[in-house]
C-alpha positions as a Markdown table, in Angstrom:
| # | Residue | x | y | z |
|---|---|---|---|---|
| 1 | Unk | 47.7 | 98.8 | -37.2 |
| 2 | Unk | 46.4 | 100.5 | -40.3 |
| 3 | Unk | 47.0 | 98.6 | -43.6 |
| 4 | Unk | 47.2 | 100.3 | -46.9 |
| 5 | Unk | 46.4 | 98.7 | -50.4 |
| 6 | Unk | 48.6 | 100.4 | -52.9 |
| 7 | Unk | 48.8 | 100.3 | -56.9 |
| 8 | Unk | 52.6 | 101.2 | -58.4 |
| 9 | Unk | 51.9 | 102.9 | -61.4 |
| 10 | Unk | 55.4 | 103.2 | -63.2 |
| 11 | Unk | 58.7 | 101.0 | -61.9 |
| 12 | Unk | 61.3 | 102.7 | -64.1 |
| 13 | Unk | 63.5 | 104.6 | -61.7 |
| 14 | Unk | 61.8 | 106.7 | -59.4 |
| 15 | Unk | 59.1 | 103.8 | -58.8 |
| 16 | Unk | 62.0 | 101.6 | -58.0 |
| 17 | Unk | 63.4 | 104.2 | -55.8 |
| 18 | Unk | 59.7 | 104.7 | -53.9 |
| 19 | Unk | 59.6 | 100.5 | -53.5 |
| 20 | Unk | 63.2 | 100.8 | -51.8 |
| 21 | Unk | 61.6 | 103.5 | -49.3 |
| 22 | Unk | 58.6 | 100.9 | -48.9 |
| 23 | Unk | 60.8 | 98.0 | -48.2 |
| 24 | Unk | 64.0 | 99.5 | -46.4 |
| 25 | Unk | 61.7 | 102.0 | -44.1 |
| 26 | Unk | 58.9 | 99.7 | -43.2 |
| 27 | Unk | 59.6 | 99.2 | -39.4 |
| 28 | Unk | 59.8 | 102.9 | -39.0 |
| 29 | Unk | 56.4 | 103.5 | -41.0 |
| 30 | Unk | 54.7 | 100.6 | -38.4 |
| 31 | Unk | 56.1 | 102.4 | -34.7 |
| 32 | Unk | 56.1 | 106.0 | -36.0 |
| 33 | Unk | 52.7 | 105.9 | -38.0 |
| 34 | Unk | 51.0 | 102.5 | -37.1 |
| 35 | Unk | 51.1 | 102.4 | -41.3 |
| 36 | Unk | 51.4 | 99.0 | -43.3 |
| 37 | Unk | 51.9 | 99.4 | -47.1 |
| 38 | Unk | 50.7 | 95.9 | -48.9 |
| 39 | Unk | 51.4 | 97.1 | -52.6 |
| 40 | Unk | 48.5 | 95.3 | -54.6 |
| 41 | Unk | 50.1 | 95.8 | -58.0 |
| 42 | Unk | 52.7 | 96.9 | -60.1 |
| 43 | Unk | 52.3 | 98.9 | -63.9 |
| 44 | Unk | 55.6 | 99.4 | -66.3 |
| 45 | Unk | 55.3 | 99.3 | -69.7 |
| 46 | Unk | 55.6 | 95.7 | -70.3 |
| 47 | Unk | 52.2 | 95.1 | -68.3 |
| 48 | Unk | 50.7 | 95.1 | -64.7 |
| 49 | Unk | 51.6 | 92.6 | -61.6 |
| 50 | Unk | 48.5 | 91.7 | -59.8 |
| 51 | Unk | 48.9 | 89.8 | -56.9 |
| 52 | Unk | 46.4 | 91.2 | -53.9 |
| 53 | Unk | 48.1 | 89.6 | -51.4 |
| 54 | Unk | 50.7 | 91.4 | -51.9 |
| 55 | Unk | 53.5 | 91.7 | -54.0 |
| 56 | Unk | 57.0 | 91.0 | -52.8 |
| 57 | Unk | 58.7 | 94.1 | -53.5 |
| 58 | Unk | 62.3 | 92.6 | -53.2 |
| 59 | Unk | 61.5 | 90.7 | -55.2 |
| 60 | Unk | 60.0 | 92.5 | -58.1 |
| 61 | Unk | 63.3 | 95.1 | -57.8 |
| 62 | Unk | 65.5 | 91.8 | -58.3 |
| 63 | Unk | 63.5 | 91.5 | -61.6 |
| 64 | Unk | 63.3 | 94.7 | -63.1 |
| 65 | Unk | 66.8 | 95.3 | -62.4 |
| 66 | Unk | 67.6 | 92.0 | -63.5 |
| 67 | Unk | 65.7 | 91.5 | -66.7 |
| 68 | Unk | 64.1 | 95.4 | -67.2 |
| 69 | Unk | 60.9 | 94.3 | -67.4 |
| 70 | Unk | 57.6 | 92.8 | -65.3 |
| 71 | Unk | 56.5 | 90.4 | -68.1 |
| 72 | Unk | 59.9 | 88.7 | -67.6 |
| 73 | Unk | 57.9 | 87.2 | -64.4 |
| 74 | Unk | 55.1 | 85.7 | -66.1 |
| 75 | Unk | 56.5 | 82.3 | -65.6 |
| 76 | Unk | 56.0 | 82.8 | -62.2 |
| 77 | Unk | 52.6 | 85.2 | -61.9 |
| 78 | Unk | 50.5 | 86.0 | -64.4 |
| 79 | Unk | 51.2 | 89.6 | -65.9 |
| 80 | Unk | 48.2 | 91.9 | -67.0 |
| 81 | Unk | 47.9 | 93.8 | -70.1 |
| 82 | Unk | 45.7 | 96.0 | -68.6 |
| 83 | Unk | 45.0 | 99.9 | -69.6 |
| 84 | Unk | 45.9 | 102.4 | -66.8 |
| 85 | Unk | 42.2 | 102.7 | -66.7 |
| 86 | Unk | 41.0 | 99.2 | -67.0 |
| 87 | Unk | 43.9 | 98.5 | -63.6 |
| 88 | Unk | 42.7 | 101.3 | -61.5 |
| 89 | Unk | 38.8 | 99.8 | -62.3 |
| 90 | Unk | 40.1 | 96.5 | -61.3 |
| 91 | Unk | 42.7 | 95.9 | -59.0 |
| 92 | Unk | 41.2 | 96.9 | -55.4 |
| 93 | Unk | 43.3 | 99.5 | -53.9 |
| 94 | Unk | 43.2 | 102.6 | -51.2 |
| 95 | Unk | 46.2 | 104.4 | -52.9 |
| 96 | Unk | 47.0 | 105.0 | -57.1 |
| 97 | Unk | 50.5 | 105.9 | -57.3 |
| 98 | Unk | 51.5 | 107.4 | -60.3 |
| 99 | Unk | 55.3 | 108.0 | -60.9 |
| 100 | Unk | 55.1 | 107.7 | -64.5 |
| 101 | Unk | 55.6 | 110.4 | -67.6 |
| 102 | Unk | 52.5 | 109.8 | -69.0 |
| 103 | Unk | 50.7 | 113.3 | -70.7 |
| 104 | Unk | 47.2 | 111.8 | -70.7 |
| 105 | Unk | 47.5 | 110.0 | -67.2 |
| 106 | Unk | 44.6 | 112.7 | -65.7 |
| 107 | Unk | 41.7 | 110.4 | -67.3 |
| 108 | Unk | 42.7 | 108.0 | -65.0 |
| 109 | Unk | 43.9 | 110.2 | -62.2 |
| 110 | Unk | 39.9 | 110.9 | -62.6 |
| 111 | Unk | 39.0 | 107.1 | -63.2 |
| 112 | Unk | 40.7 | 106.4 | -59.6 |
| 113 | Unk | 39.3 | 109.2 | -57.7 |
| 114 | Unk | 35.5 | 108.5 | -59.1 |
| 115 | Unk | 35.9 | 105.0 | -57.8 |
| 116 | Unk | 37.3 | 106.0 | -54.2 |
| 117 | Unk | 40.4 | 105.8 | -54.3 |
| 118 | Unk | 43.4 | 108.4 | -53.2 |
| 119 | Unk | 45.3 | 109.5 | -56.1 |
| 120 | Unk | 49.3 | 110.2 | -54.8 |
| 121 | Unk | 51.4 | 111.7 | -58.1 |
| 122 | Unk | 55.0 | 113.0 | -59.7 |
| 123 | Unk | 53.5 | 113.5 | -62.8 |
| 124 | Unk | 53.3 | 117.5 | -63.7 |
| 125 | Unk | 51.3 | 117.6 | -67.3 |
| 126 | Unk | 48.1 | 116.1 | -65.1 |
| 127 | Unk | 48.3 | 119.4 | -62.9 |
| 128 | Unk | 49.4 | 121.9 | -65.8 |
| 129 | Unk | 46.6 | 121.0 | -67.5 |
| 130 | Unk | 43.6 | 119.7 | -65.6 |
| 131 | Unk | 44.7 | 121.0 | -61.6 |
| 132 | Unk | 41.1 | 122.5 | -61.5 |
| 133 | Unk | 39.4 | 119.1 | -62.6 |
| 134 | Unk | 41.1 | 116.7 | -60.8 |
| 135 | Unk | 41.3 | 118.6 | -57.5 |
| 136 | Unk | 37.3 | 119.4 | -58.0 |
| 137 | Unk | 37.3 | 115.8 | -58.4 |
| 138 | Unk | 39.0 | 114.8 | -55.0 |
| 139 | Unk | 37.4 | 117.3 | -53.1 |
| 140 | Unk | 33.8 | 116.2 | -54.1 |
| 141 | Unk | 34.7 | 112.5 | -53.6 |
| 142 | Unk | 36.3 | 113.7 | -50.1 |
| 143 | Unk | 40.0 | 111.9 | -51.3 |
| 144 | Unk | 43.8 | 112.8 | -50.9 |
| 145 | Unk | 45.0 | 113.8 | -54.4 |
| 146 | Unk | 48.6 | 114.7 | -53.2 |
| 147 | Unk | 51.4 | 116.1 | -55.7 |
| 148 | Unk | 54.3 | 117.0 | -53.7 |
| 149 | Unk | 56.5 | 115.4 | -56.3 |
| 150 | Unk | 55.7 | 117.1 | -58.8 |
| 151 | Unk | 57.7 | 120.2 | -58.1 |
| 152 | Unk | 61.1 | 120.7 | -56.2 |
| 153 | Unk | 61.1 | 116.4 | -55.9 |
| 154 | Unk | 60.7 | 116.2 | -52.1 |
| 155 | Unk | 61.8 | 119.6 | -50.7 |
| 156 | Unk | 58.1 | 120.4 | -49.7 |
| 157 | Unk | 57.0 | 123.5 | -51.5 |
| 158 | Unk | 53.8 | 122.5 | -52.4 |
| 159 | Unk | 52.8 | 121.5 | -48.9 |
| 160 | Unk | 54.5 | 124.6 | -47.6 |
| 161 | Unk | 51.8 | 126.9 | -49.4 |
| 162 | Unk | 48.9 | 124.4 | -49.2 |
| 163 | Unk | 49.3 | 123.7 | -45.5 |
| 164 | Unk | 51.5 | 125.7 | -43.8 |
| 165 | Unk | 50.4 | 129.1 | -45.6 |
| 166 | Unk | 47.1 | 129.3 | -44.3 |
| 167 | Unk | 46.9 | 132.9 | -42.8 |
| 168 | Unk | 48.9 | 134.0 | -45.4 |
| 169 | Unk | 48.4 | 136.1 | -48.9 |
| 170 | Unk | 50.9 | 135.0 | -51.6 |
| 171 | Unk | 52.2 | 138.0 | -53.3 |
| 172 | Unk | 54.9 | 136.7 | -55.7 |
| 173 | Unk | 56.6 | 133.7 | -56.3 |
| 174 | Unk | 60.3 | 133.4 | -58.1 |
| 175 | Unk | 62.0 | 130.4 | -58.3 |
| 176 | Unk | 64.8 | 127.9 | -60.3 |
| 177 | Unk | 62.8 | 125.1 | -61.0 |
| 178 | Unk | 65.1 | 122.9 | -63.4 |
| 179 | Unk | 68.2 | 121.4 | -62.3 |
| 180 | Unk | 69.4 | 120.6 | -66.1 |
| 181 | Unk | 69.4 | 124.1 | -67.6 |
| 182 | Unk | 71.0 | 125.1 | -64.1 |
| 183 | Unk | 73.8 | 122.5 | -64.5 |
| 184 | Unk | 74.2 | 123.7 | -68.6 |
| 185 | Unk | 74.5 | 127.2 | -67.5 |
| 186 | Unk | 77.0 | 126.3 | -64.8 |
| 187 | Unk | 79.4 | 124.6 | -67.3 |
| 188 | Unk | 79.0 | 127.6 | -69.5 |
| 189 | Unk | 80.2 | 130.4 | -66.7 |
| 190 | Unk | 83.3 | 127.4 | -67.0 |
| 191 | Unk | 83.9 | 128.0 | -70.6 |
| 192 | Unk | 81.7 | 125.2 | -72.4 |
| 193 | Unk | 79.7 | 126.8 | -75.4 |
| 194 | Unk | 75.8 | 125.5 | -75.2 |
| 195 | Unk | 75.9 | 122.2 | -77.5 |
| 196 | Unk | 79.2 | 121.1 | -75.2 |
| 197 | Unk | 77.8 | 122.1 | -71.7 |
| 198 | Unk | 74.4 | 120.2 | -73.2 |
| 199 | Unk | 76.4 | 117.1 | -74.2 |
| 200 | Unk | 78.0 | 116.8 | -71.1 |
| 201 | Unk | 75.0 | 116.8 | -69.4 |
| 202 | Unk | 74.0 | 114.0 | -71.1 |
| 203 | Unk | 77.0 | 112.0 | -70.9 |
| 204 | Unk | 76.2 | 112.1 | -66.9 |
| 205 | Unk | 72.5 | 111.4 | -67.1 |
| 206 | Unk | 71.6 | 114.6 | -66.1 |
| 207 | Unk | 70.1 | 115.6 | -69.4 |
| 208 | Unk | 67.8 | 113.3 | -71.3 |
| 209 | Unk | 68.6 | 112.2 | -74.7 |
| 210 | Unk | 65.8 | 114.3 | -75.7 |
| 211 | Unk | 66.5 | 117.3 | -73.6 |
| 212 | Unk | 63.6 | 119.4 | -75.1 |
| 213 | Unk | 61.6 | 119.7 | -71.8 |
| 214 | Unk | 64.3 | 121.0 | -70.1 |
| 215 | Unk | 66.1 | 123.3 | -72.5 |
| 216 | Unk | 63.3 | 125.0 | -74.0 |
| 217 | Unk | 61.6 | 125.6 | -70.6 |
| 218 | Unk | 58.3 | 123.3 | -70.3 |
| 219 | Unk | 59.6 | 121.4 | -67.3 |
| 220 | Unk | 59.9 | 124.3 | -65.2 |
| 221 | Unk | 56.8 | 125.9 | -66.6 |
| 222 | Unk | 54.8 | 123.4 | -65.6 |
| 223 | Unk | 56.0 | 123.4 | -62.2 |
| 224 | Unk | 55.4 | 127.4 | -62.3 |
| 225 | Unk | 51.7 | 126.4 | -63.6 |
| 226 | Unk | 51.2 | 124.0 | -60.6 |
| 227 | Unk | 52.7 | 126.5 | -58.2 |
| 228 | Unk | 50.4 | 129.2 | -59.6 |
| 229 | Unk | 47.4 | 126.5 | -59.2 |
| 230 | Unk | 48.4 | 126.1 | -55.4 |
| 231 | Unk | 49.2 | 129.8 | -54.6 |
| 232 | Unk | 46.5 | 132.1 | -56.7 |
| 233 | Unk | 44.0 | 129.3 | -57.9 |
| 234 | Unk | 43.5 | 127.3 | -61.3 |
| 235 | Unk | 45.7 | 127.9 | -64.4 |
| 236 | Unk | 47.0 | 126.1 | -67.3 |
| 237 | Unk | 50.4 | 125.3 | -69.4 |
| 238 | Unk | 49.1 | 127.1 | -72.4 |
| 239 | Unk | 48.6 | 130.4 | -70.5 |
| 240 | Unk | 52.1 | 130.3 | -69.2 |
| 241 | Unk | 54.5 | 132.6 | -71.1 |
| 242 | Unk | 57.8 | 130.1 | -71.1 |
| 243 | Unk | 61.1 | 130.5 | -72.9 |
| 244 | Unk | 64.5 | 128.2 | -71.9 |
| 245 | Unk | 67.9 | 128.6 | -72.7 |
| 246 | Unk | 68.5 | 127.2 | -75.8 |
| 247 | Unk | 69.1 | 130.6 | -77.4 |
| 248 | Unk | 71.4 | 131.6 | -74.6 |
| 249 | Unk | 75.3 | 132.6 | -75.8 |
| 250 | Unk | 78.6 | 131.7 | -74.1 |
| 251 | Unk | 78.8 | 135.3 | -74.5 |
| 252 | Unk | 76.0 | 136.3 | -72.7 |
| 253 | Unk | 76.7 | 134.5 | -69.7 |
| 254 | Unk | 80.4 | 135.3 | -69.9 |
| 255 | Unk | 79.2 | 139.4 | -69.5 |
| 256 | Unk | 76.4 | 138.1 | -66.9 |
| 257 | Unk | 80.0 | 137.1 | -64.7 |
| 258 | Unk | 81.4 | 140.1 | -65.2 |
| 259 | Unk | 78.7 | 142.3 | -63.8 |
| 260 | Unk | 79.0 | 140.3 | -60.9 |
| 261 | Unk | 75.9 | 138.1 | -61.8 |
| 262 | Unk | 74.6 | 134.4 | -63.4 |
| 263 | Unk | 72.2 | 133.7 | -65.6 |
| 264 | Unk | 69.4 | 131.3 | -64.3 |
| 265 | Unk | 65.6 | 130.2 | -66.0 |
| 266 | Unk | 63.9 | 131.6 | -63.6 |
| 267 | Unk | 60.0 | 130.7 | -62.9 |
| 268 | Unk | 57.9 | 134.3 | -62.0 |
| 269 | Unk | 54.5 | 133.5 | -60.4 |
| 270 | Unk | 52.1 | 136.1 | -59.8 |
| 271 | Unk | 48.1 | 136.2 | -59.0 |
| 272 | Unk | 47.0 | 135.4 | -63.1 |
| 273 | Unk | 50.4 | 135.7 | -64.6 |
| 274 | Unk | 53.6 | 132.9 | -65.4 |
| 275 | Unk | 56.5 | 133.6 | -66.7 |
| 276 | Unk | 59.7 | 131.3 | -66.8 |
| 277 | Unk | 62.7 | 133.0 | -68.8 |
| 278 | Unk | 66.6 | 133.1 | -68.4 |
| 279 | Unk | 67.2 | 136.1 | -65.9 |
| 280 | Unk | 70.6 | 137.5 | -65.1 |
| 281 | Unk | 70.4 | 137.2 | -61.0 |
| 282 | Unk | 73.1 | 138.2 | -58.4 |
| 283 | Unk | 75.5 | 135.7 | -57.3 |
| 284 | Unk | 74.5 | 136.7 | -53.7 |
| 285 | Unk | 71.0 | 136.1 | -54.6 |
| 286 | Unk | 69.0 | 133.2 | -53.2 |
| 287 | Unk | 68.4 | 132.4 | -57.1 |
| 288 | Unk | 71.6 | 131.5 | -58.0 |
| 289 | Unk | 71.6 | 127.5 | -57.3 |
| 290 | Unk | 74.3 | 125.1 | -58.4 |
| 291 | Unk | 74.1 | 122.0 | -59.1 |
| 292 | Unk | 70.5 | 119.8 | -58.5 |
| 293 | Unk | 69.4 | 122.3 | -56.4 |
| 294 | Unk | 66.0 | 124.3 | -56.5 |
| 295 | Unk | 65.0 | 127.7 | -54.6 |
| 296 | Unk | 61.6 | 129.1 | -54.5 |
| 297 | Unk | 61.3 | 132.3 | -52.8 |
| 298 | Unk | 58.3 | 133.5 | -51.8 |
| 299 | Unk | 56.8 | 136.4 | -50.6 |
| 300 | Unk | 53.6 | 136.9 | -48.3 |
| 301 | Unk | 51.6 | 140.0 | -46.8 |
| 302 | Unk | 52.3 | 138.8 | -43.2 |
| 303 | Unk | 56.0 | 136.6 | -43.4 |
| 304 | Unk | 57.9 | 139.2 | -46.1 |
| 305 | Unk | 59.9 | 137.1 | -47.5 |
| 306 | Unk | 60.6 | 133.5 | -47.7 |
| 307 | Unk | 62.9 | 131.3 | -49.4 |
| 308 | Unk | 62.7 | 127.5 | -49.5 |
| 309 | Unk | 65.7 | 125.5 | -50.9 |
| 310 | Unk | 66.7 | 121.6 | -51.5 |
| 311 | Unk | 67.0 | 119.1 | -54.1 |
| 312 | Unk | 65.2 | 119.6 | -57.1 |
| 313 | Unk | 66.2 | 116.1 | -58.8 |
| 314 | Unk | 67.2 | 113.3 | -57.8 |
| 315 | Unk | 65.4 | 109.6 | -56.9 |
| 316 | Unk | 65.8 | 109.2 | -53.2 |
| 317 | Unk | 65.0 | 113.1 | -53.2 |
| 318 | Unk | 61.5 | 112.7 | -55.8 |
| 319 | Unk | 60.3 | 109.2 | -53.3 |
| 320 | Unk | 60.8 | 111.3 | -50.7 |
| 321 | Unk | 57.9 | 113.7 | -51.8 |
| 322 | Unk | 56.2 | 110.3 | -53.6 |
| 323 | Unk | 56.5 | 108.3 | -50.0 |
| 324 | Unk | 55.7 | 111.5 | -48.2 |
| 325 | Unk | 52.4 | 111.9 | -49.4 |
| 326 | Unk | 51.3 | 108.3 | -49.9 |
| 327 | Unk | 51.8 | 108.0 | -45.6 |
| 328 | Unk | 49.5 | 111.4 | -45.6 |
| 329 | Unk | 47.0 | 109.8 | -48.0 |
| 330 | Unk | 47.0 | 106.8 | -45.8 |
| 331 | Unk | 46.7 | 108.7 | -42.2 |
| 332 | Unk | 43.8 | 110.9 | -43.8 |
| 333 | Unk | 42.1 | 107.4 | -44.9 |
| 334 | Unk | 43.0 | 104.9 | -41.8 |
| 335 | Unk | 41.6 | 108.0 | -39.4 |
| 336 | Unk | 45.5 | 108.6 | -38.3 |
């Protein structure tokens, strides 16, 4: 039996969704994998729960959801005010999670993979802007730096072309990347103008309550970015050409129907060039999602083409990628 030290960096939903994988799936992990996940610490925003024997996951869910915060625990354990930096230095660990939103989190994606440690991540702006350092990194200090999440949530496009693709020369990559601006554009082909398609999206939780990421294209460009990373080699955000769907018309989409097509932001992925722009598709193409789903088709010298579709959002759907690659990360280190 192989145990695994792991630091939770980030316990807002997703990180409470990956502890609920931990806790609910833990038998399977022992007799499929010989894997046993002792999570070392916790990190949210009000501070870090140390505890290396192990923190009681159950329990730290009863908190958060009780009083939305860690520190709320204190009487009980002491809670850190440690840096990201300073916690990955300190706290003794095989695996850094990193489910968190944070822009500047690569320093200590770095900080973790100089000391040893496997570095297991959802967070895109790491990868759109430093892929080409931080995988250096890993690959000098021999160490998983796994990413799955960051792209499609768990529906495994990123291990399709890093693992699966070996033989293979990408060509061209097109794919709907943003569930949001696909759910907006939906309610639009239904009649809603932008703004009301855009509120309702909000009202549901689909859209933030700043929905500039989505809207104006950077979410899905960074995925693009990390897709072009994986497929054609090293690239950044500010060489991507990106433009969202905030200047799109009930009009146009309403004359998008009538030819028999939708309009979708659509990701283009070639060797040295990213684009992500609204396209009018056809409504028999694999491109035209609904709902939370995500398409990536993709096309090769020796398979033609190839089209990869599932959930794009979604929490059981992103600690599905999160949990996938942290049992990777431990096989790869245990020797399994």
């Amino acid at each position: 039996m192989g145990e695994v030290r792991v630091s939770l960096f980030g316990f807002g939903n997703v990180g409470k969704a990956v502890a609920r994988v931990l806790v609910e799936k833990q038998n399977v992990f022992r007799e499929k994998y010989g894997l046993s996940f002792r999570v070392v610490s916790i990190s949210d925003t009000s501070g870090t729960l140390w505890l290396p024997e192990g923190v009681d996951l159950r329990e730290a869910l009863l908190v958060k959801e009780t009083f939305g915060r860690l520190s709320s625990w204190a009487n009980e354990y002491e809670v850190y005010n440690f840096t990201p930096v300073e916690a990955v230095k300190e706290i003794e660990a095989d695996i850094v999670v990193d489910v968190t939103n944070e822009g500047n989190a690569h320093g200590w994606h770095l900080t973790a993979l100089r000391e040893g440690k496997a570095v297991v991540t959802s967070n895109k702006p790491p990868l759109a802007f430093h892929y080409a350092e931080l995988t250096g990194e890993a690959e000098r200090r021999n160490v998983p730096y796994l990413f799955e999440a960051t792209v499609m949530a768990g529906t495994p496009v990123i291990g399709l072309l890093r693992e699966n693709l070996l033989g293979d020369t990408v060509e061209r990559i097109e794919a709907v990347l943003n569930a949001t601006t696909t759910f907006i554009l939906s309610r639009m082909e239904m009649g809603l103008d932008f703004e009301e398609a855009l509120k309702q999206a909000q009202s549901l939780g689909i859209a933030e309550r700043d929905p500039s990421g989505d809207i104006l294209g950077i979410d899905a460009g960074y995925k693009a970015t990390i897709l072009h990373c994986v497929a054609f080699g090293p690239k950044t955000f500010d060489e991507a050409r990106v433009k969202g769907i905030a200047e799109i018309t009930l009009g146009e989409v309403q004359r998008a129907r009538g030819k028999g097509k939708t309009i979708r932001l659509v990701g283009t992925v070639e060797r040295g060039s990213i684009t992500v722009e609204p396209k009018e598709v056809p409504l028999d193409s694999p491109l035209a999602v609904e709902s939370h789903e995500n398409v990536a088709v993709i096309w090769t010298d020796l398979l033609g083409k190839l089209v990869i579709k599932g959930a794009g959002a979604g929490l059981k759907e992103t600690a599905s990628g999160v949990v996938s690659d942290v049992i990777k990360a431990a096989l790869t280190l245990t020797g399994g």
